[in-house]
N, C-alpha and C positions, 0 to 999 in steps of 0.2 A: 490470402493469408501468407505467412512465410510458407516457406519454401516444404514440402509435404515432407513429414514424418521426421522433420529434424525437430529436434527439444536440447534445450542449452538452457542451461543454469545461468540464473543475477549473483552478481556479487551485491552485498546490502553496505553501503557505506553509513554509519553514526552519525549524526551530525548533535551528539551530545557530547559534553566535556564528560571525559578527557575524549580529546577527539583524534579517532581514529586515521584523519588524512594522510597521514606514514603508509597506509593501505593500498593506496591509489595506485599505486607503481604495480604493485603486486596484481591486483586486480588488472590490470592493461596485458596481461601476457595470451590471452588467447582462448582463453577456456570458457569468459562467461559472455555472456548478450552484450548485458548491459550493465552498469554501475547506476544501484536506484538508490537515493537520498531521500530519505525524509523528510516533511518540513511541518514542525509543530511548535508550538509553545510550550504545552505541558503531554505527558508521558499517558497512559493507560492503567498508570499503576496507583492507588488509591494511597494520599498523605501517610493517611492513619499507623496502615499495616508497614509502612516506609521506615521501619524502626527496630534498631538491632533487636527486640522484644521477636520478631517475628521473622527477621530478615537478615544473615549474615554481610547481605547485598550493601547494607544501608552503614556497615563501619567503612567501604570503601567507597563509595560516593553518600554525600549526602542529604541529595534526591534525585529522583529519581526524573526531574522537572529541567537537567542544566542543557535547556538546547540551544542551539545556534540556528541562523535563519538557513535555509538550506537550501535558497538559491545562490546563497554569498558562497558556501561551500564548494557547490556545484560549480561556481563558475574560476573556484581555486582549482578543482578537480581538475577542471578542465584544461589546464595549463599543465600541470603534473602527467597529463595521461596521453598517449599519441592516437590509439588505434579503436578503442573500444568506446561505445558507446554511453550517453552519461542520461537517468531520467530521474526526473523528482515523484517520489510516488507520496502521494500528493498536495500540490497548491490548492489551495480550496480558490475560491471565486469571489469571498465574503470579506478578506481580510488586504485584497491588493486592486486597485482599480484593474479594469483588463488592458488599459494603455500602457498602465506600467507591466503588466506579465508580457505584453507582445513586445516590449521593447527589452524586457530584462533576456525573454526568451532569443530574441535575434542577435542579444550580446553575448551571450552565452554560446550561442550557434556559432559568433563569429569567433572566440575564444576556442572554439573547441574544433574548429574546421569543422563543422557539421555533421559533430555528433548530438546534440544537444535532441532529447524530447523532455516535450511541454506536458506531462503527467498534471491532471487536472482533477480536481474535485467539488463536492459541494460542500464539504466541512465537516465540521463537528461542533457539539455544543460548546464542549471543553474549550477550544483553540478562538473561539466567538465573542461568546456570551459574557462570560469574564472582563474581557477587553473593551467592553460597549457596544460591540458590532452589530449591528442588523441583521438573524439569523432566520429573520421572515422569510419564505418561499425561496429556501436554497438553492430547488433543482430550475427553478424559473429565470433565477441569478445566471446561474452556471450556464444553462442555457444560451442566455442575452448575452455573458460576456462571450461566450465563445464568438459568437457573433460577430462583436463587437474587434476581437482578437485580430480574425478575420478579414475582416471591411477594412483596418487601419494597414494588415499587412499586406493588400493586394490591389486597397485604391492607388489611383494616378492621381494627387494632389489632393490639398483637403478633403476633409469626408464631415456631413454632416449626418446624426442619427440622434431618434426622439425611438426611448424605449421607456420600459417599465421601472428601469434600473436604472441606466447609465441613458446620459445624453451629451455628444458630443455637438459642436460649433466650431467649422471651419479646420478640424484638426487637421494634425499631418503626420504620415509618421515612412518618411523617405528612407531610410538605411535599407538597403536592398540587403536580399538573399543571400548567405554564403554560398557563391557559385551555383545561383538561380534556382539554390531550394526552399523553401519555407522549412522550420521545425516540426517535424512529426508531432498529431496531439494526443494520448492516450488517456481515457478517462477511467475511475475508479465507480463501478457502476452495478446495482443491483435490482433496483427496482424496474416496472415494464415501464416505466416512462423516460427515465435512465439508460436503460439498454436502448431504447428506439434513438435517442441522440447519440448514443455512441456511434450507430448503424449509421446516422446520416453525417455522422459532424467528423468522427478523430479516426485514428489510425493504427489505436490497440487499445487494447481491454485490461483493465485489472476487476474483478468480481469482488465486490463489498461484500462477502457470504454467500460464496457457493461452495459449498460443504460434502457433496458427493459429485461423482461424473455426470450422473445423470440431469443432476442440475442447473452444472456449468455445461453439458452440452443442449441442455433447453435453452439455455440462457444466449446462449453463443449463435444458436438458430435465430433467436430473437432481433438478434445484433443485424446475423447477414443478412436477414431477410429485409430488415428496415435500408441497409444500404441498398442492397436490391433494390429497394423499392423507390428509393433516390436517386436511381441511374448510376449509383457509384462502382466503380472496383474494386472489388473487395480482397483481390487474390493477393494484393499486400497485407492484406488486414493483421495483426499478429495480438492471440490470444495469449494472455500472462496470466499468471495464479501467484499472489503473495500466500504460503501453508504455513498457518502455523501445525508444529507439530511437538514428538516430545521421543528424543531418541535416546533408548541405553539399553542394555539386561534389563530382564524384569525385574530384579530386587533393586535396581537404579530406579526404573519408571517408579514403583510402589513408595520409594523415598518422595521423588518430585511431587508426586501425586497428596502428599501430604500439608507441602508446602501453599501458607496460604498466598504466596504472589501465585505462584503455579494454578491453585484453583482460582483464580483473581482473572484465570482466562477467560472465563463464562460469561465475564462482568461486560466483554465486548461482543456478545451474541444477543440478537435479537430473544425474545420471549417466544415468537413467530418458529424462530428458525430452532428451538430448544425443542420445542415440539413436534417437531418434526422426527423426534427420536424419541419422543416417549416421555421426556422429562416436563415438569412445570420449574420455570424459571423464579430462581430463589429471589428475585427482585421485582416478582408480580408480574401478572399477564403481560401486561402494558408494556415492559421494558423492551427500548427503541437501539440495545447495543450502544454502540461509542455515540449515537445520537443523543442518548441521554445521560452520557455517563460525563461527571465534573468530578474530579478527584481529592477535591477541595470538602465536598458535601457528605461524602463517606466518611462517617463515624469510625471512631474504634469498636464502638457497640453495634451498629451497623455492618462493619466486617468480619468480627465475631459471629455474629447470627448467620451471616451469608455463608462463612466456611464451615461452621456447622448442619447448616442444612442444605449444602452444596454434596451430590452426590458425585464424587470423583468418578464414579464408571462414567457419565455424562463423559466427561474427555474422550475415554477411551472408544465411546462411542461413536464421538464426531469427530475426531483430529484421529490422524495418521499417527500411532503412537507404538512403541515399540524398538528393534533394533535396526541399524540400517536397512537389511535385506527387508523388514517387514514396512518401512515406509517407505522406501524404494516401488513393492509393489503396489501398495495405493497411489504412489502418484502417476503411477504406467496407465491407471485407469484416467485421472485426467489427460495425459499425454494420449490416451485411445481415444475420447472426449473432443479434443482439436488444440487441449493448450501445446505451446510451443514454444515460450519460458517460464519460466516461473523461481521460486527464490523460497528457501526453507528458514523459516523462521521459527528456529529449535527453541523454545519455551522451556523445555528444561533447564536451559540456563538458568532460571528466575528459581531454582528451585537452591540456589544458596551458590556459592564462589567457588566450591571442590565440583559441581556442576558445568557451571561457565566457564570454564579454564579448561574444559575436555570439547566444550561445544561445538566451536567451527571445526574441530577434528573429525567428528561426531557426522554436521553436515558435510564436507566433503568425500567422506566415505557412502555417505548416499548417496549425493551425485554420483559418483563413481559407479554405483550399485545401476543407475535411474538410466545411466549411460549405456549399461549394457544391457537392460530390460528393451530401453527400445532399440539399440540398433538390433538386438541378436533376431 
């Protein structure tokens, strides 16, 4: 893993219009890991509710849907920035063959002097399904391509491969190393099947839903032990946590907590993982989180129903919520856990523009807080 007991903050760079890349310089000064982009099609935010009726969000952009591909980003970033490291949290495996991610990822590396990680995923339905993609056996995909990644960046001349997914004939894929490294691969990973290839395949973690310490450090056991178990080194390994949370006064949380993007949070949590605190998920046992969520299919009468029988303490429950000192101290328990970066994704923003315009003020005073939790 990194290096014992150090935890350093991401900077989160936008890759939606109006785009944030003005940031990039800012973020290069020394404070964060790394610089993690995104790469989506569409948002987590439901059409419907996307409407000054519900959203003061929605007279300054107007959707919530304007993104940009976010390896094109990434690889502008990486020109803009000297010193700090740049990841996509994440490319899914569904929507780009893995010839082109291994090659996009070694331009990227060579653009960046060999900051570049290859932040990797299995998808979502939303960013899929829509588009025509084949959203059959994701993690089997993810899998294969990783593979596939692999074998094209460390053979010696053509490579042929007959798999489930992909089949190559006679490829080739020469551009060496930026100064004889490959790109670091970090997966976004939750399930026991997931975790066991992180352990054998990549070289950091983001957790699809892990919600307490106790869970990301089950989860994290999961990981080493499988590398372990693969003869790997794991003492580079570096565990990351994307939190969402929700910071302010209490009479600030009790406003956000009102707002229906704000309860709109839930709409990305498993039905599984709701339960786990006592609540039944307002979208039926069944519900698979951002697995099943298309933003398109959600009603206005559908979201209506949700936020009315959407119990606001749920938040409170599961997310870090409160003022910096008090999500400062939740996150020391992941940080006690084994993470070692991670990146606060203040939700309260979505609770209206007098919100967001306090935000990154808001998370950097955590960091601040998170700073001095653990070194004291």
């Amino acid at each position: 893993m990194t290096e014992a007991g150090t935890v350093q903050p991401a900077a989160f760079l936008r890759t939606t219009l109006p785009l944030g890349i003005d940031m990039a310089q800012d973020y290069d000064s020394g404070r964060y890991h790394s610089i993690w982009l995104p790469d989506h099609m569409v948002s987590f935010w439901p059409d419907s509710i996307w409407t000054p009726e519900f959203t003061d969000l929605a007279k300054a952009s107007p959707s919530p849907h304007r993104h940009l591909d976010g390896l094109a980003v990434a690889a502008a970033t990486a020109v803009l920035t000297k010193n700090t490291p740049l990841a996509t949290t994440v490319v899914d495996t569904v929507r780009r063959h893995p010839s082109l991610l291994a090659q996009t990822a070694l331009t990227i590396s060579h653009l960046s002097k060999g900051r570049f990680i290859l932040g990797l995923g299995s998808g979502e339905l939303e960013n899929t399904v829509p588009y025509g993609f084949d959203f059959d056996k994701p993690v089997g995909r993810l899998e294969e391509a990783i593979k596939v990644i692999k074998l094209l960046w460390h053979a010696q001349g053509p490579v042929d491969f007959e798999g489930q997914f992909f089949h190559l004939h006679h490829a080739r894929m020469d551009t060496e190393f930026h100064e004889g490294t490959p790109p670091p691969i970090w997966l976004g990973a939750a399930g026991p099947r997931m975790l066991a290839i992180t352990g054998r395949e990549a070289d950091g973690w983001w957790p699809a839903g892990s919600w307490t310490p106790e869970d990301y450090a089950a989860k994290l056991k999961v990981i080493l032990d499988a590398g372990d178990a693969a003869g790997r080194d794991m003492s580079h390994f570096t565990p990351a946590l994307t939190q969402m949370c929700l910071i302010g006064e209490p009479d600030e949380i009790d406003e956000m907590l009102r707002a229906p993007m704000v309860k709109s949070i839930i709409l990305m949590m498993t039905a599984r993982d709701l339960a786990q605190f006592g609540y039944e998920h307002p979208m039926g046992p069944d519900w698979r989180g951002i697995m099943d969520f298309d933003p398109v299919r959600l009603s206005r009468e559908r979201m209506l129903k949700f936020c009315d029988e959407m119990d606001p303490q749920a938040i409170r429950d599961v997310l870090p919520v409160g003022t910096p000192k008090d999500v400062a101290r939740k996150l020391k328990g992941f940080a006690d856990a084994g993470m070692r970066v991670y990146k606060l994704m203040e939700y309260g923003a979505m609770g209206g523009m007098k919100f967001s315009a306090e935000s990154a003020a808001k998370v950097r005073a955590t960091e601040d807080e998170i700073a001095a939790l653990v070194e004291g």
